[in-house]
PDB file of N, CA, C and O in Angstrom:
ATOM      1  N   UNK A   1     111.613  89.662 125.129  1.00  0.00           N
ATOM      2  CA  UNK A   1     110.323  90.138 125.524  1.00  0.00           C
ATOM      3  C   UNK A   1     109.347  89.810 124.401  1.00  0.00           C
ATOM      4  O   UNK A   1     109.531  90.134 123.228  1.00  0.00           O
ATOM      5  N   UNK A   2     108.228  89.098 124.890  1.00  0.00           N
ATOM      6  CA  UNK A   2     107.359  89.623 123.624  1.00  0.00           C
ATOM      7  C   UNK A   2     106.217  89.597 123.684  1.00  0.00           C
ATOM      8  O   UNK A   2     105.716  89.056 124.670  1.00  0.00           O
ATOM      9  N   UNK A   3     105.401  90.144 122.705  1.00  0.00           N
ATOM     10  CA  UNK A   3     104.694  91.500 122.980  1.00  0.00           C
ATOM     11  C   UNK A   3     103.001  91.017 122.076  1.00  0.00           C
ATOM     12  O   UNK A   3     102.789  90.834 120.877  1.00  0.00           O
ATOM     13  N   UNK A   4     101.896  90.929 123.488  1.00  0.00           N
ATOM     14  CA  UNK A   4     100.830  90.359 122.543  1.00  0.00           C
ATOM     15  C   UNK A   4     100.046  91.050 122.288  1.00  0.00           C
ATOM     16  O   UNK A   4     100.352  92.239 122.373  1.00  0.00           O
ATOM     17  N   UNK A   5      98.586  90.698 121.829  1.00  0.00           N
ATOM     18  CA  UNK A   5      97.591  91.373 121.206  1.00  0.00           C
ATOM     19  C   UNK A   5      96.567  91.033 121.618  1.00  0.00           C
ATOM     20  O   UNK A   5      95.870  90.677 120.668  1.00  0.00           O
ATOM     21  N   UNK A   6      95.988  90.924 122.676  1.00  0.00           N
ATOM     22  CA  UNK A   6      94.966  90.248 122.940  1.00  0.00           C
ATOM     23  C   UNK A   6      93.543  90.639 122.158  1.00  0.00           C
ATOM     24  O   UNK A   6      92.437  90.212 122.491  1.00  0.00           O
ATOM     25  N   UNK A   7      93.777  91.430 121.186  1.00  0.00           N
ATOM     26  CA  UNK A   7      92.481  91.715 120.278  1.00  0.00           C
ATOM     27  C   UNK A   7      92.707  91.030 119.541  1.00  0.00           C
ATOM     28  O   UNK A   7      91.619  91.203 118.992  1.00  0.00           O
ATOM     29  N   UNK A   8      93.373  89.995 118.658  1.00  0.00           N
ATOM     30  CA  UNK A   8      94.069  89.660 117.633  1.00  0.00           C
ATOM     31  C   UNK A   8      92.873  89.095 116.897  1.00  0.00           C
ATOM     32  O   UNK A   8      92.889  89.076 115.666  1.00  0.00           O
ATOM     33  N   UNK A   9      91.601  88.530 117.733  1.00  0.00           N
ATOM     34  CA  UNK A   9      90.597  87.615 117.101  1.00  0.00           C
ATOM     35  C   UNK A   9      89.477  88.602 116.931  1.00  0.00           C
ATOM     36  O   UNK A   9      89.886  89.741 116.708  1.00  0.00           O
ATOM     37  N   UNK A  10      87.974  88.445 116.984  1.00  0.00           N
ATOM     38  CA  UNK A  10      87.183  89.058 117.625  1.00  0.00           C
ATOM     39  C   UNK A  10      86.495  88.420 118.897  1.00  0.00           C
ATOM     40  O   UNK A  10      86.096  89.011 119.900  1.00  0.00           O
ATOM     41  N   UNK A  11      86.457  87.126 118.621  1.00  0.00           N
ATOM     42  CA  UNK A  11      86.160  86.257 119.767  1.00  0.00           C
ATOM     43  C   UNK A  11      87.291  86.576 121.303  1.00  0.00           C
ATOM     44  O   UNK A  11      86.923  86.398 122.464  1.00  0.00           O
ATOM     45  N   UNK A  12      88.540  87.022 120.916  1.00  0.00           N
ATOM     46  CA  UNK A  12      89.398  86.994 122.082  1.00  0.00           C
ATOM     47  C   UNK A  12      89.181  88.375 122.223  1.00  0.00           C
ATOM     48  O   UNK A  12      88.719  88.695 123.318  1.00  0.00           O
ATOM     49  N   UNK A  13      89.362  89.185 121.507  1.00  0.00           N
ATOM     50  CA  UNK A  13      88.737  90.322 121.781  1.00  0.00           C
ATOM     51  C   UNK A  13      87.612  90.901 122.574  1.00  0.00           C
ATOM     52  O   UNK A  13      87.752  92.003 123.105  1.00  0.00           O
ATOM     53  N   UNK A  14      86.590  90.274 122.677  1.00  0.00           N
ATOM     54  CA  UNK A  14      85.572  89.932 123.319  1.00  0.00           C
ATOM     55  C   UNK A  14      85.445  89.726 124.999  1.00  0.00           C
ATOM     56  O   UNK A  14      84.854  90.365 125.869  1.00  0.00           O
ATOM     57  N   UNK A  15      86.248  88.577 125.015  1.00  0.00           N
ATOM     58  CA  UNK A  15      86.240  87.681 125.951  1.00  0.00           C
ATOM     59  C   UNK A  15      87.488  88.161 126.588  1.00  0.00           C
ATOM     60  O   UNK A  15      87.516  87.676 127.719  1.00  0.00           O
ATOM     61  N   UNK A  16      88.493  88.867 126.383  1.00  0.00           N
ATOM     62  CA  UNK A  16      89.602  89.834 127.296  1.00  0.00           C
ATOM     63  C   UNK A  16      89.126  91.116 127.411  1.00  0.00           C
ATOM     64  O   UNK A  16      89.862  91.835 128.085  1.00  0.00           O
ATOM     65  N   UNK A  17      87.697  91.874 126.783  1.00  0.00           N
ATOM     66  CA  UNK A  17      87.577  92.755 127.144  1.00  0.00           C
ATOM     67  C   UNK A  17      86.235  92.470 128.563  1.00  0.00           C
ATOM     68  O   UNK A  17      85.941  93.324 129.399  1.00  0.00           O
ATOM     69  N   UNK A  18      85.701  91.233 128.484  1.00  0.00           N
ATOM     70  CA  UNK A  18      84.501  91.168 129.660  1.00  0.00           C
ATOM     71  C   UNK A  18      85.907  90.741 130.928  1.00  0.00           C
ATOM     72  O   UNK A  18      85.745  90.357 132.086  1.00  0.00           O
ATOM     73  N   UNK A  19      86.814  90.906 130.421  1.00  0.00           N
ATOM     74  CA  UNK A  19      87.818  90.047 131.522  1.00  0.00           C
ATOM     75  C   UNK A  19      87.811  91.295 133.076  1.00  0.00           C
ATOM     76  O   UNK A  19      88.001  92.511 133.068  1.00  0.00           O
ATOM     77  N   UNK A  20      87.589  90.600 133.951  1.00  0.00           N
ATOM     78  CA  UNK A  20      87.745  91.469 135.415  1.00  0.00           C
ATOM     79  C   UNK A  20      88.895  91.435 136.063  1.00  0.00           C
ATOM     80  O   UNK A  20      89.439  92.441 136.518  1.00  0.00           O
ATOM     81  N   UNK A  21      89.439  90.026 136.169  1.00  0.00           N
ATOM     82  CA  UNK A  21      90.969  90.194 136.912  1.00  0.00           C
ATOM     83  C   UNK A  21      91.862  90.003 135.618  1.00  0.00           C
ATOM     84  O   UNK A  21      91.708  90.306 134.435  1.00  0.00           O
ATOM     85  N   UNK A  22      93.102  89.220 136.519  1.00  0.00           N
ATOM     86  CA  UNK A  22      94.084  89.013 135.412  1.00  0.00           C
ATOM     87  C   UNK A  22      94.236  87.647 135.186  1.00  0.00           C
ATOM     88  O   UNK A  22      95.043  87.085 134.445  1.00  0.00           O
ATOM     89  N   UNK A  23      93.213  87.086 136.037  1.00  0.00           N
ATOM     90  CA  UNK A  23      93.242  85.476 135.948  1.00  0.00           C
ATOM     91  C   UNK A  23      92.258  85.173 134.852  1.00  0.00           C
ATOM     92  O   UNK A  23      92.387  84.168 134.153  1.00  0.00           O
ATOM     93  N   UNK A  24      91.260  86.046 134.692  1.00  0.00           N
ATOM     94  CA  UNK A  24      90.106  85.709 133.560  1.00  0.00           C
ATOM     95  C   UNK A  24      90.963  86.370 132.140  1.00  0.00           C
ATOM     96  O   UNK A  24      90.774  85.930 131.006  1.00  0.00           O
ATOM     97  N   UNK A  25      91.879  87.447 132.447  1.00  0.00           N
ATOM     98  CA  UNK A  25      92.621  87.480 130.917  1.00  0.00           C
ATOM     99  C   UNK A  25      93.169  86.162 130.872  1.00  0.00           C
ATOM    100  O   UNK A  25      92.488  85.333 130.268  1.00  0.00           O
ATOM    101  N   UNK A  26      94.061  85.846 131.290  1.00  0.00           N
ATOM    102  CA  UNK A  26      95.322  85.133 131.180  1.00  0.00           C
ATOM    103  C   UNK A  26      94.832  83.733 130.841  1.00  0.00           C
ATOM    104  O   UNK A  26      95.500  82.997 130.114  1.00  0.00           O
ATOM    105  N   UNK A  27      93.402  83.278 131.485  1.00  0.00           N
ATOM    106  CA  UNK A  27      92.579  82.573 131.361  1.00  0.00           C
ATOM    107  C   UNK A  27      92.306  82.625 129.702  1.00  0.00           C
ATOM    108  O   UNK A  27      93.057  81.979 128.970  1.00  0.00           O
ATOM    109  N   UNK A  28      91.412  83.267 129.241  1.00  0.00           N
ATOM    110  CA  UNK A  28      90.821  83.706 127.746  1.00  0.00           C
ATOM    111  C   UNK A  28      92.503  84.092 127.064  1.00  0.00           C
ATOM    112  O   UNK A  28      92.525  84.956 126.187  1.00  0.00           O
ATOM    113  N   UNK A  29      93.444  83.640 127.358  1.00  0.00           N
ATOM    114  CA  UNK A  29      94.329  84.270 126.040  1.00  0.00           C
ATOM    115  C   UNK A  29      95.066  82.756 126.115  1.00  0.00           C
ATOM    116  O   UNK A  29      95.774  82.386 125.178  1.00  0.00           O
ATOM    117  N   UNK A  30      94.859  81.952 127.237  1.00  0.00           N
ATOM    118  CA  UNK A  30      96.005  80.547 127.388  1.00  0.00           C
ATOM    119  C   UNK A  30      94.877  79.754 126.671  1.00  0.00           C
ATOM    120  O   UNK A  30      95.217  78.871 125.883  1.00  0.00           O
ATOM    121  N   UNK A  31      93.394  80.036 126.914  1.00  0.00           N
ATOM    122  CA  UNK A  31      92.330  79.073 126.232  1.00  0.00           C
ATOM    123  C   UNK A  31      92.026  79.168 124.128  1.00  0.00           C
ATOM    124  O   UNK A  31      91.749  78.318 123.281  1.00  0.00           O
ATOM    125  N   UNK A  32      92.307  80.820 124.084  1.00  0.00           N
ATOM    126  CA  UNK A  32      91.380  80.857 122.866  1.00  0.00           C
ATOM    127  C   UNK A  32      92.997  81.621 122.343  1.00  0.00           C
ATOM    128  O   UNK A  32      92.792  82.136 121.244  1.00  0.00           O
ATOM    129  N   UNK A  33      93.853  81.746 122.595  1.00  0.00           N
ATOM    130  CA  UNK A  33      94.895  82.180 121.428  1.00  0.00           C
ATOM    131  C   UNK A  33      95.374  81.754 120.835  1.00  0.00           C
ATOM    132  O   UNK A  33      95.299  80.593 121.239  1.00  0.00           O
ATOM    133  N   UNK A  34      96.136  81.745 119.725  1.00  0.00           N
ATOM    134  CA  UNK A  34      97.242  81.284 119.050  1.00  0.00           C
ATOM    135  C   UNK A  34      97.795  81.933 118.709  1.00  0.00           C
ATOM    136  O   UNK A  34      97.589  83.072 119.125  1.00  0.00           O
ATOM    137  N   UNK A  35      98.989  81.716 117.635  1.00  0.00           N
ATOM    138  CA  UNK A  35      99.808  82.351 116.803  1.00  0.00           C
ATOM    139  C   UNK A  35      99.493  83.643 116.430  1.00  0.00           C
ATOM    140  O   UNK A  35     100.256  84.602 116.311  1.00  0.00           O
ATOM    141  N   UNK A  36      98.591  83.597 116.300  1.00  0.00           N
ATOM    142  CA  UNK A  36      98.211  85.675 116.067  1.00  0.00           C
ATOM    143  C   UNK A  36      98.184  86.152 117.679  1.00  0.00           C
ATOM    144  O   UNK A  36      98.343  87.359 117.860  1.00  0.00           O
ATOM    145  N   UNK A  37      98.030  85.458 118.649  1.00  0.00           N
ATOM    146  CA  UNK A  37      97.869  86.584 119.637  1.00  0.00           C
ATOM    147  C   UNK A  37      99.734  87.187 119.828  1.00  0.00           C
ATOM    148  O   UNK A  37      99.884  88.253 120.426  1.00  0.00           O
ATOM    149  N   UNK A  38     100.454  86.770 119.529  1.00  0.00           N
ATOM    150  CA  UNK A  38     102.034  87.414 119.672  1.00  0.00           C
ATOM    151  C   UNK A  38     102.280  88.229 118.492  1.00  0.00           C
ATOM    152  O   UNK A  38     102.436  87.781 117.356  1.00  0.00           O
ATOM    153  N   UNK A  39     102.304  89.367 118.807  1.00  0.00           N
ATOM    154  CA  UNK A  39     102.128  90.444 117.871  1.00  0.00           C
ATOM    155  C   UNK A  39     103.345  90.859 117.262  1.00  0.00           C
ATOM    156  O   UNK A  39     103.448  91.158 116.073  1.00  0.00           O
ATOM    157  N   UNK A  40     104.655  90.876 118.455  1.00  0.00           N
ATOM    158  CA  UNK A  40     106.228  90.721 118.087  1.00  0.00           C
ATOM    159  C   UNK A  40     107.223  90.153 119.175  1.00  0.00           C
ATOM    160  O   UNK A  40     106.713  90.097 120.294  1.00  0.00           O
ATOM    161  N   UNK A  41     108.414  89.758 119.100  1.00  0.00           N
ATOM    162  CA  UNK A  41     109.039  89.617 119.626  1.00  0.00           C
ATOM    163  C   UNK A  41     110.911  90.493 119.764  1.00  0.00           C
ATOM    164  O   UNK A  41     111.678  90.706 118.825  1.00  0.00           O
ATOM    165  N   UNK A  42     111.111  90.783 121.111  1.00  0.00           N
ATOM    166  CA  UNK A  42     112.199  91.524 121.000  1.00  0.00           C
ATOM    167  C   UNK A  42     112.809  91.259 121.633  1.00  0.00           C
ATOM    168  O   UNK A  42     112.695  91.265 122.859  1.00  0.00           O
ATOM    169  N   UNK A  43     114.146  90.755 120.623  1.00  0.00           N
ATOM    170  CA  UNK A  43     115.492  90.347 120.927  1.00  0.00           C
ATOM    171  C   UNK A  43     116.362  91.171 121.269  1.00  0.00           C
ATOM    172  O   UNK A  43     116.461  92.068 120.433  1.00  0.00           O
ATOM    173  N   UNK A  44     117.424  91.337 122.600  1.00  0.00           N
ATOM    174  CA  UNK A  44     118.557  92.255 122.623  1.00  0.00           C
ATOM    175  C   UNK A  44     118.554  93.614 121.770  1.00  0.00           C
ATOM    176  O   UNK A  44     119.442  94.214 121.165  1.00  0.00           O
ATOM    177  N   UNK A  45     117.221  93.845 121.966  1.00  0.00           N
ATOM    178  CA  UNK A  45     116.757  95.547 121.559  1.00  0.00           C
ATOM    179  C   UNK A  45     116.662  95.722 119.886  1.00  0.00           C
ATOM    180  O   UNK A  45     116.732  96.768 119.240  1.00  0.00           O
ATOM    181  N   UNK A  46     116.399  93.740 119.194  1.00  0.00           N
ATOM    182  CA  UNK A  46     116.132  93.672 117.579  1.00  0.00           C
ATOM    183  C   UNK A  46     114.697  93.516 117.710  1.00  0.00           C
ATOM    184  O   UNK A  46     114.277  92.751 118.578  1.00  0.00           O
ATOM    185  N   UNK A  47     113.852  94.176 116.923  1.00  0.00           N
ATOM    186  CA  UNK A  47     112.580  94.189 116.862  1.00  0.00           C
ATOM    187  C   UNK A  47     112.652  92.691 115.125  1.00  0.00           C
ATOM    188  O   UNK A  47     113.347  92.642 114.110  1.00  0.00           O
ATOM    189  N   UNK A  48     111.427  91.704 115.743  1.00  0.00           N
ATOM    190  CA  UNK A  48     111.347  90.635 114.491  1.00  0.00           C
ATOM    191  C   UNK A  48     110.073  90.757 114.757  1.00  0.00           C
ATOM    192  O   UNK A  48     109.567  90.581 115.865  1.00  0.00           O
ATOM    193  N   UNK A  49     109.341  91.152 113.462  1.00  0.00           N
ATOM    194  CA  UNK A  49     107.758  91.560 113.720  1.00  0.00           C
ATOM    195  C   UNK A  49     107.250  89.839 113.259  1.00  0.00           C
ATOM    196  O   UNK A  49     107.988  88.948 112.837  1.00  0.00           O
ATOM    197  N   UNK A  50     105.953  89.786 113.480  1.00  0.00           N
ATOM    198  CA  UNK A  50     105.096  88.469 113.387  1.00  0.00           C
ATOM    199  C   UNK A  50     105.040  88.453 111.704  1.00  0.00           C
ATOM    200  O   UNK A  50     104.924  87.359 111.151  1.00  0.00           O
ATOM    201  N   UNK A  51     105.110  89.473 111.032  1.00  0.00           N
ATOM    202  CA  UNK A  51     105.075  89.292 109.675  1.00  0.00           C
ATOM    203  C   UNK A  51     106.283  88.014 109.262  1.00  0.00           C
ATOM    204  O   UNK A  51     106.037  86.917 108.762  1.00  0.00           O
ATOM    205  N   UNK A  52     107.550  88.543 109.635  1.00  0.00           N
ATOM    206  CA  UNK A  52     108.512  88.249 109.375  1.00  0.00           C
ATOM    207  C   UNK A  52     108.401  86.783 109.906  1.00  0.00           C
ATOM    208  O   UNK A  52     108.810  85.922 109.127  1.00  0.00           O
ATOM    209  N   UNK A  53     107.873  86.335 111.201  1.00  0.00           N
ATOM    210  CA  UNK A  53     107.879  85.074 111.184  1.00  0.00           C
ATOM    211  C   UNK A  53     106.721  84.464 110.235  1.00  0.00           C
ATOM    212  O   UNK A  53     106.796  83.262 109.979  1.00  0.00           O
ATOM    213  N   UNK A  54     105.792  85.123 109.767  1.00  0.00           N
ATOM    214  CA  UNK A  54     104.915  84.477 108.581  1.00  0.00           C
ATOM    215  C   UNK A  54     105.542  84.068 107.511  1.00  0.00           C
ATOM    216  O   UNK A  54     105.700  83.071 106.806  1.00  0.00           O
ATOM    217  N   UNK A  55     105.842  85.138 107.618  1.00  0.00           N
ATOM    218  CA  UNK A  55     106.770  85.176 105.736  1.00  0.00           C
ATOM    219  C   UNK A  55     107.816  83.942 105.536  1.00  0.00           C
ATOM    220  O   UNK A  55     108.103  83.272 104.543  1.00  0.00           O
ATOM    221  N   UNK A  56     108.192  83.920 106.658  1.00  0.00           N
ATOM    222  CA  UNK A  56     109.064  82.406 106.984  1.00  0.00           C
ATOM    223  C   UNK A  56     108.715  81.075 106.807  1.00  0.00           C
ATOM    224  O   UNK A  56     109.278  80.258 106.077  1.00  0.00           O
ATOM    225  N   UNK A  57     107.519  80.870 107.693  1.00  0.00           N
ATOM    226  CA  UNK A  57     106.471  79.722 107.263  1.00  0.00           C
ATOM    227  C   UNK A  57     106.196  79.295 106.338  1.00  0.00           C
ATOM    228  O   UNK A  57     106.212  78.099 106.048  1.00  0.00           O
ATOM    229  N   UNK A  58     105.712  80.682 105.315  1.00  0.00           N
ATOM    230  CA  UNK A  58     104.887  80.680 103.525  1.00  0.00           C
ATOM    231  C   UNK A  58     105.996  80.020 102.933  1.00  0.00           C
ATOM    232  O   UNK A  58     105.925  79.107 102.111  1.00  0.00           O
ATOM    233  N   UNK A  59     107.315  80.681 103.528  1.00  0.00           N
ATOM    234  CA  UNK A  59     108.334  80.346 102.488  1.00  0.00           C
ATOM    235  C   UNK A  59     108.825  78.664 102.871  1.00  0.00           C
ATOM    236  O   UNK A  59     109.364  77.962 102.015  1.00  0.00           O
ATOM    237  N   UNK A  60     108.610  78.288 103.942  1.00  0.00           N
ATOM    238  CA  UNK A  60     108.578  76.849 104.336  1.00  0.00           C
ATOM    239  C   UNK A  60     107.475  76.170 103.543  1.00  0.00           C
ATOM    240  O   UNK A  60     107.911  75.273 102.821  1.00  0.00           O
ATOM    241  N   UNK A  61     106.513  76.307 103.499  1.00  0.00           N
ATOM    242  CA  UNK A  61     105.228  75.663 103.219  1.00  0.00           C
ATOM    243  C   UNK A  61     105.429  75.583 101.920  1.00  0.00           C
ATOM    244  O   UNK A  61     104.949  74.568 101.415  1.00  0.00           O
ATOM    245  N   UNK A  62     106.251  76.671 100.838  1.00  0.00           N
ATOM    246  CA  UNK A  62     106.040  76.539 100.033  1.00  0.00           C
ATOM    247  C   UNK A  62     106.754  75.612  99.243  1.00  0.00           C
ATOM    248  O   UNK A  62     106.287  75.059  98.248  1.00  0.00           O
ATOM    249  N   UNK A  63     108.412  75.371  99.903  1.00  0.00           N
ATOM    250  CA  UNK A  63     109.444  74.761  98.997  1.00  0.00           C
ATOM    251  C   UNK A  63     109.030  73.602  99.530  1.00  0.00           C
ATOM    252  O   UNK A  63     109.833  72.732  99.193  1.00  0.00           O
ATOM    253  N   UNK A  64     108.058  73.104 100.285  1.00  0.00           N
ATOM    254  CA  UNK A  64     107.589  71.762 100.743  1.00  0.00           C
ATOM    255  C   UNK A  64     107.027  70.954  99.384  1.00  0.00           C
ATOM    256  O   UNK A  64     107.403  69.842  99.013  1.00  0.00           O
ATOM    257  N   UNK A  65     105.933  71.891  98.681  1.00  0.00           N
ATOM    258  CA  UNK A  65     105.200  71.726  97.765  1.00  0.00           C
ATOM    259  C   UNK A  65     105.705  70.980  96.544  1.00  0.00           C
ATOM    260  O   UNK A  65     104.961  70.796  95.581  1.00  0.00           O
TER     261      UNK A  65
END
């Protein structure tokens, strides 16, 4: 399962709160989200927060260097 944020920006924030159906969300979160709009993901009842996939990245990005 996993689990978004559609405030994550202020711009998406915005633009999912003028939202009327679920086609104008789904619309404004497939157009203007990214990587911050998934807030966590849950595995077989393991919670892996979005930090944890950051922290992953940094640590990629970094031994790149």
């Amino acid at each position: 399962m996993v689990v978004i944020n559609p405030a994550c920006t202020p711009l998406l924030a915005r633009k999912t709160a003028q939202a009327q159906t679920l086609d104008e969300l789904l619309f404004a979160m497939i157009v203007l989200g990214d990587d911050r709009l998934i807030e966590q993901t849950i595995i077989s009842q393991a919670k892996y927060a979005m930090a944890r996939i950051q922290s992953a990245r940094s640590a990629i990005k970094n031994s790149a260097k």
